[in-house]
Structure formats: C-alpha cells, structure tokens
C-alpha positions as a Markdown table, in Angstrom:
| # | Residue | x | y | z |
|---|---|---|---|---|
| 1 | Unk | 6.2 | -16.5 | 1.4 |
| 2 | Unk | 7.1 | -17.2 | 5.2 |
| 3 | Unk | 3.7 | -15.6 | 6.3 |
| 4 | Unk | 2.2 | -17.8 | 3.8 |
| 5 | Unk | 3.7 | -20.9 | 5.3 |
| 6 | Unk | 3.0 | -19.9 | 8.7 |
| 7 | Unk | -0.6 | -19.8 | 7.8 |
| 8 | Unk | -0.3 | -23.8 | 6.0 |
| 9 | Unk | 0.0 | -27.2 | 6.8 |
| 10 | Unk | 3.5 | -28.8 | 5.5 |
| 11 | Unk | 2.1 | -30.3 | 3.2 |
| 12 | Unk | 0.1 | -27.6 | 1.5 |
| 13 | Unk | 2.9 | -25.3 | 1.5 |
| 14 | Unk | 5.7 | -27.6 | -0.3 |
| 15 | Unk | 2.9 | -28.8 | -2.7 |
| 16 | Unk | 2.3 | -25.0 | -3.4 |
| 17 | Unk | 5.5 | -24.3 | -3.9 |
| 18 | Unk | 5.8 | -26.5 | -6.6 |
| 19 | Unk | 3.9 | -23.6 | -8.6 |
| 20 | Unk | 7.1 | -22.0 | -9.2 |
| 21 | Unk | 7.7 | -24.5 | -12.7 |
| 22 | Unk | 4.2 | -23.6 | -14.1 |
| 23 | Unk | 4.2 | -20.0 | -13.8 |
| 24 | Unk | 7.6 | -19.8 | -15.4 |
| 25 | Unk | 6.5 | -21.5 | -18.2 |
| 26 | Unk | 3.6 | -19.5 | -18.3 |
| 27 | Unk | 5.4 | -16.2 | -18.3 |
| 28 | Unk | 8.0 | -17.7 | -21.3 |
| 29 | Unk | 5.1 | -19.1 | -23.5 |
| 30 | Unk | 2.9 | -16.2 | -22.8 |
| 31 | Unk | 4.7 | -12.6 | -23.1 |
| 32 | Unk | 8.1 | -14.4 | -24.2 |
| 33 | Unk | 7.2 | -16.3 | -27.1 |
| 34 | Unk | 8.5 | -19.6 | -26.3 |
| 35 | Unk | 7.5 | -22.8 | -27.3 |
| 36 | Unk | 5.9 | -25.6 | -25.2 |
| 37 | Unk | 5.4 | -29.2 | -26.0 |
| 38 | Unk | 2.0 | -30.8 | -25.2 |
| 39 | Unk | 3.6 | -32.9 | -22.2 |
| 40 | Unk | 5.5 | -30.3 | -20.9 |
| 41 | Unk | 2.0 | -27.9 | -21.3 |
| 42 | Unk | 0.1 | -31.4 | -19.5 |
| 43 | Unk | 2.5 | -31.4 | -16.0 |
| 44 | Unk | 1.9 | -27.5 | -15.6 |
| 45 | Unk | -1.6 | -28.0 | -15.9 |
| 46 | Unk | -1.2 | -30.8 | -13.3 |
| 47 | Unk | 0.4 | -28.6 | -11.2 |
| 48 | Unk | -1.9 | -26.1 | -11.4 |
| 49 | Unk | -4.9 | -28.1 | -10.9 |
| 50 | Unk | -3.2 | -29.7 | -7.9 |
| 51 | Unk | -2.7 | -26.3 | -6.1 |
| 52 | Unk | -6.2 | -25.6 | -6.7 |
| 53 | Unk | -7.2 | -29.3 | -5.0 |
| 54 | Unk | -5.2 | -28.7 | -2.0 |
| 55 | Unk | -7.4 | -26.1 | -0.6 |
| 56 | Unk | -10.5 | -28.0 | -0.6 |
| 57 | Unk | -9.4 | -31.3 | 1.3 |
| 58 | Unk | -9.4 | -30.7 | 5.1 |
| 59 | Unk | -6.5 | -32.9 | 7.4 |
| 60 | Unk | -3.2 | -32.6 | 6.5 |
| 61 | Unk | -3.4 | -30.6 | 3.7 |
| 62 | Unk | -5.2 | -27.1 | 4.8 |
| 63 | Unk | -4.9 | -23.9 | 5.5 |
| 64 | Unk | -6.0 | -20.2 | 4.2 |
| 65 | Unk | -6.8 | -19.0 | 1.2 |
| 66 | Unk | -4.6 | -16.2 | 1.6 |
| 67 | Unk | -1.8 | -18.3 | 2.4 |
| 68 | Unk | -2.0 | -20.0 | -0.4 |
| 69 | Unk | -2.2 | -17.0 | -2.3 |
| 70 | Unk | 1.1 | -15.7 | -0.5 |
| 71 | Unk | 3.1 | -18.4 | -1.5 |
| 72 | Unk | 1.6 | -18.3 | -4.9 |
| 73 | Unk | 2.5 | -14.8 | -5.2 |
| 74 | Unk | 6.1 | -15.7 | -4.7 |
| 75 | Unk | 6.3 | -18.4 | -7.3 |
| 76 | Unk | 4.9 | -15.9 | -9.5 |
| 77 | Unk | 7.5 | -13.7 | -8.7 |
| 78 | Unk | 10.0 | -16.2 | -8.7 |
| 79 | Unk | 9.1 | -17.7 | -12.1 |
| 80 | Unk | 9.6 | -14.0 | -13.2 |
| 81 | Unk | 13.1 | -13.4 | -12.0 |
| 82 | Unk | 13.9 | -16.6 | -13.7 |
| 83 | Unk | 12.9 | -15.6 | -16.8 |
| 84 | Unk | 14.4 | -12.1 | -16.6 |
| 85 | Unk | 17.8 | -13.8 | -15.4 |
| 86 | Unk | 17.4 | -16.4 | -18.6 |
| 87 | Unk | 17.5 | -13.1 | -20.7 |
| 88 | Unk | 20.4 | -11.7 | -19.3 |
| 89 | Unk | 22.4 | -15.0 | -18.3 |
| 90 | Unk | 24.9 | -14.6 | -21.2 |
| 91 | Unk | 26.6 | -11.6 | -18.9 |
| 92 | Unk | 28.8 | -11.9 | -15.8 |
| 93 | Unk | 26.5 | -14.2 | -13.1 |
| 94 | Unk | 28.8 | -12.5 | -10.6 |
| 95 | Unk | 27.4 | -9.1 | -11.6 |
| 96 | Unk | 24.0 | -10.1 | -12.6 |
| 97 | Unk | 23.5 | -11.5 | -8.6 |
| 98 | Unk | 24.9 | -8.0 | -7.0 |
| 99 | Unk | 22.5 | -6.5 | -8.5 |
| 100 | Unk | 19.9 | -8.6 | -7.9 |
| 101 | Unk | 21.0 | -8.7 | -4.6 |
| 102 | Unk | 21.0 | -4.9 | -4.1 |
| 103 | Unk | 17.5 | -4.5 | -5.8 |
| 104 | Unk | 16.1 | -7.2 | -3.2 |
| 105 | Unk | 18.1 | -5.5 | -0.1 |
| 106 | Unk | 16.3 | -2.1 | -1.1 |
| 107 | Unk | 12.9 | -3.3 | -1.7 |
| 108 | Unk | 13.2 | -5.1 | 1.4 |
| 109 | Unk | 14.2 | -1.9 | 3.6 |
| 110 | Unk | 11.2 | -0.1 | 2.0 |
| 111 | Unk | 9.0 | -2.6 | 3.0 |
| 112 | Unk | 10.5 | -2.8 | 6.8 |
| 113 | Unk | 10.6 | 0.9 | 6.7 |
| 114 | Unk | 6.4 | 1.1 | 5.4 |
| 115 | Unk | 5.9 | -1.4 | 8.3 |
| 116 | Unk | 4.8 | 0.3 | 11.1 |
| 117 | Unk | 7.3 | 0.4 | 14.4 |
| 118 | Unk | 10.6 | -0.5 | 12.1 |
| 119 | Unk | 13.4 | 1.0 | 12.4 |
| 120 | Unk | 17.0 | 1.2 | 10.9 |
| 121 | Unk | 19.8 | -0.5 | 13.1 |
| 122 | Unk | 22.5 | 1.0 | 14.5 |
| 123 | Unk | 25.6 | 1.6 | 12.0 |
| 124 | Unk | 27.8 | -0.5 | 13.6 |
| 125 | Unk | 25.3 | -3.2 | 12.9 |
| 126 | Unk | 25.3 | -1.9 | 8.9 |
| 127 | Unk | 28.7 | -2.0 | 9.1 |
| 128 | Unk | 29.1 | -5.5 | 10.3 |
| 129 | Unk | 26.8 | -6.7 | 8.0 |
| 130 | Unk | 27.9 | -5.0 | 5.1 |
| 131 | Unk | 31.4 | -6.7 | 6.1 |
| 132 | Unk | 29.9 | -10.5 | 6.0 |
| 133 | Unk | 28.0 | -10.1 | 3.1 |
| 134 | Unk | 31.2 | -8.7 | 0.8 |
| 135 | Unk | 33.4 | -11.4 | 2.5 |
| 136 | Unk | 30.2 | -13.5 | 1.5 |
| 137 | Unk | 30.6 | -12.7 | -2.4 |
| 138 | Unk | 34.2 | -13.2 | -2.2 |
C-alpha cells in the first residue's frame, strides 16, 4: 500500500482507498452468500466506477496504474481479512488479533528476507521489540 501511495497524488490515494467497502461486499455476496440490497449494491458500484475515473483525469488526481493497483490490492486483501475475522468474531478478539498479528509479522519477515540486501537485526533488537509489543497487548 505505502509503495502505492508514494506513486499517487493525495487525492487519488484516499479516494482509492475507499475500495476497501466494495470489495468486502463483494467477497460476502460472492463466495459467502450474503445478501445485498439494491442501494447498498448502487454505492459499491459508485465506488467502483469512481476508482476507475480517477486514473483518467490529469491534475490533482493522478498517478500510475500500478499504484493504483497496489492500493487496490490491499483493499482486496483487507476486505478479505474482514470477512474472515466476521467468521470467527464470536471467539476471544484478544486471541483472534495475536494470531493475526503473528501471521502478518511472518509474512512480513519473508518478504524482507526475499528482498534482496535484508537482513535480520541483531537479537538485542528482537528482544526489545518483542518486549514493547507484549507490554503493547497488555
């Protein structure tokens, strides 16, 4: 998303991010089976169509193609944690966000660790940053 932003005017990249509604929605109606009203099915389309529009006026609200497509890639994947965490939302939220948490921490070292010239930081760094994020969840 931040790559995708850098890459954007301002006001291309909040309008884009704006996607985030619709492709929930999406996801629910589509492999989900829920149920959407005409006016709520209306405003996604609205959304949609204006996220399209926005690449096509020059100005203020520019930008690339493929930052658009970054930050729509991460509404998409947002609007599929939120309806995976809708699922599961009857269990402990405490529990539900460690290990959401953890699953985002370790695809996020795998992706700093494909990158080329990354590295792992020192243990003492691990350590203190293991320490603020517990005292972070307490």
């Amino acid at each position: 998303m931040f790559h995708g932003l850098a890459q954007l005017s301002a006001v291309t990249g909040s309008l884009l991010l704006n996607l985030e509604g619709p492709f929930t929605a999406l996801i629910a109606v589509g492999l989900l089976g829920e149920h959407l009203a005409k006016r709520e099915a209306l405003g996604a389309a609205a959304i949609m169509l204006g996220a399209v529009l926005v690449g096509f006026e020059p100005g203020q609200v520019g930008g690339t193609w493929s930052g658009a497509l970054e930050i729509s890639g991460a509404c998409l994947s947002w609007g599929i944690d939120n309806n995976l965490t809708q699922r599961v939302s009857l269990r402990d939220p405490v529990a539900i966000a460690r290990i959401k948490t953890l699953a985002a921490g370790m695809c996020l070292l795998g992706i700093a660790l494909l990158h080329g010239g990354s590295r792992i930081p020192p243990w003492s760094d691990l350590l203190f940053a293991g320490v603020v994020g517990a005292l972070a969840m307490a």
